[in-house]
N, C-alpha and C positions, 0 to 999 in steps of 0.2 A: 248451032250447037251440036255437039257429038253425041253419039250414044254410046254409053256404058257399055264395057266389052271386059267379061269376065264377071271374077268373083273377089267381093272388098277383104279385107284384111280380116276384120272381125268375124266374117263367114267361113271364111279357110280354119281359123285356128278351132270358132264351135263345131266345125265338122271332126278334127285331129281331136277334139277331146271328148267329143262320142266314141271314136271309135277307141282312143284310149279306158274307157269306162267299160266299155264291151269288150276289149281284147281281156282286160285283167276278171272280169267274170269269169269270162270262158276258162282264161290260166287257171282258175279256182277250181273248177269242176273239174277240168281234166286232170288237174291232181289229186283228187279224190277219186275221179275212174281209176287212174291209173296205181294207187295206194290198194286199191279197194281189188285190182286185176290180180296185184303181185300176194296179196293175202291168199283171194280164191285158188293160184296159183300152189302156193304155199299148202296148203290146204288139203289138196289132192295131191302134193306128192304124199302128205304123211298120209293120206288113204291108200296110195297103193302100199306105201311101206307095210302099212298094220295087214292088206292085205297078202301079202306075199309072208309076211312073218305067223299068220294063222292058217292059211290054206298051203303052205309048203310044210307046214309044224316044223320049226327049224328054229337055231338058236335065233335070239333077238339081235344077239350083238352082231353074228355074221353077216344077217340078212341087212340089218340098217345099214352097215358099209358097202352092202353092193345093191342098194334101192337106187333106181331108175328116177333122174332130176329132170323136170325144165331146167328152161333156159335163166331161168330168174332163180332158182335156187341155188345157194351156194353149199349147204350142206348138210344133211340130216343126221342129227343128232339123238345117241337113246340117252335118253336121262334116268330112268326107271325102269327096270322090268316088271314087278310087282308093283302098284298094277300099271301098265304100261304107257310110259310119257316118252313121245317124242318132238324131239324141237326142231323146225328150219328153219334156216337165217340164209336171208339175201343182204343184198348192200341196203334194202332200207330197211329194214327192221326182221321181226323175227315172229314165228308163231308154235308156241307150246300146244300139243292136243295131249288129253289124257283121255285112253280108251276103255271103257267100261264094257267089260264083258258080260254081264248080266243085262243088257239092254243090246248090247252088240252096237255101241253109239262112240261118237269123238266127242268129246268136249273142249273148244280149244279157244286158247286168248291170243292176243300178239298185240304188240309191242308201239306198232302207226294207228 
């Protein structure tokens, strides 16, 4: 009689569908990292903007068209000047902050 050499059928396919149940985990979270990057991203540009528009004291509108992006922002937007809302939009969604100058704070929602 021979000895069994390898791996039966039914063992190959429950190995392929762990690691399918693990691969699509993994895809979950790292779309959440990566949602969750492009926000923070987002996020700190409109911080330099509201920076550079209070410490230069300069109009809002000049300074928002020449604020400094990442690579993930597509384009900062003033929505407000009173009191002061700016928007960034990348290709996957977008983030409004509204800045409070009595707290000297951002307050901001978006969109993913």
């Amino acid at each position: 009689m021979r000895e069994k050499i390898g791996f039966t059928f039914v063992e190959i396919i429950t190995v392929v569908a762990i690691l399918g149940v693990l691969l699509g985990v993994a895809m979950y979270f790292y779309s959440k990292y990566e949602l969750n990057t492009i926000k923070t991203a987002l996020i700190s540009d409109i911080r330099h903007c509201v920076y550079d528009i209070f410490v230069n004291d300069t109009n809002a509108t000049q300074t928002v068209s020449k604020c400094q992006k990442s690579g993930v922002t597509k384009n900062i937007i003033l929505v407000s000047e009173k009191p002061l809302v700016l928007k960034a939009v990348s290709s996957k969604g977008s983030v409004t902050c509204v800045y409070d100058t009595n707290t000297a704070s951002l307050n901001c929602n978006s969109t993913f």
